[in-house]
C-alpha positions in Angstrom: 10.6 -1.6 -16.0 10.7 -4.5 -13.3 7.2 -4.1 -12.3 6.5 -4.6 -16.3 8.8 -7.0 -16.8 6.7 -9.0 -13.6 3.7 -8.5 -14.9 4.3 -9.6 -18.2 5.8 -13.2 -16.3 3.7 -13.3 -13.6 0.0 -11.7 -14.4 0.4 -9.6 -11.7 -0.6 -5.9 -11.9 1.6 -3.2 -11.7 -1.0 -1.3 -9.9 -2.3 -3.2 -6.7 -4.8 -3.3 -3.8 -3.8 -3.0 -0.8 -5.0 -6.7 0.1 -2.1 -7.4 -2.6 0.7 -7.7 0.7 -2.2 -8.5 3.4 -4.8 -10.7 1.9 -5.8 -11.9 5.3 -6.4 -8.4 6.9 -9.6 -7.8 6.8 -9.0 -3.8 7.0 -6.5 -4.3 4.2 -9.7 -6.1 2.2 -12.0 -2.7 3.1 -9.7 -0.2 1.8 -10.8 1.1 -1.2 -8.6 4.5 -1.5 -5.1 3.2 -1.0 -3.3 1.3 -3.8 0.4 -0.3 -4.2 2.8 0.3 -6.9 4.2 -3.3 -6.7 4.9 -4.3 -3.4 7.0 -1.6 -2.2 4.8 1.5 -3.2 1.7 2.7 -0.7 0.4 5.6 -2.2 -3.2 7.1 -0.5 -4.0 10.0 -2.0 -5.5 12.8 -0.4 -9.0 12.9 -2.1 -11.6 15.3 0.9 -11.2 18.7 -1.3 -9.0 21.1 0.7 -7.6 18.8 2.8 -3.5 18.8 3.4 -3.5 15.5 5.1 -5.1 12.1 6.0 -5.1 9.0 8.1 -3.7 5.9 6.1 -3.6 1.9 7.3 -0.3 -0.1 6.8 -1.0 -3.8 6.6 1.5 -5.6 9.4 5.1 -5.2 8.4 8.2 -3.1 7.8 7.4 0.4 5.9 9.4 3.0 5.5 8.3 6.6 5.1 10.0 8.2 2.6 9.2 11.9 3.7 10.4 11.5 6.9 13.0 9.0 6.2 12.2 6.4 9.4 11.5 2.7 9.7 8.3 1.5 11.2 7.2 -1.8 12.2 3.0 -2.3 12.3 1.5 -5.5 13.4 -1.2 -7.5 12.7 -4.7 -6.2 12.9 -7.2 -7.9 15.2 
């Protein structure tokens, strides 16, 4: 309901490119199979057919991984 309740105020999408948090990373601008809910969200799907995993990018900052419930700090790129 925030993210609506933004996006209604703001024009910003709910759904969001990666570029969204990192518009100056020009990895961040390549990355065509990872996508935010809002800010907080990173969500890359698994999309080679069989596969059970894959490699993702975080733009620099704090993330959190939800599955393995650690903090992680990533830099800048470049």
């Amino acid at each position: 309901m925030a993210l609506a309740r933004e996006a209604t105020l703001t024009g910003a999408p709910i759904i969001r490119p990666l570029w969204w948090v990192a518009p100056t990373d020009p990895e961040a601008l390549s990355i065509g199979d990872e996508f935010l809910v809002g800010d907080d969200l990173l969500v890359a799907p698994v999309i080679v057919q069989s596969a059970r995993s894959r490699d993702i990018y975080l733009p620099a900052g704090l993330w959190r991984d939800e599955l393995r419930a650690r903090i992680m700090w990533t830099a800048a790129s470049g």
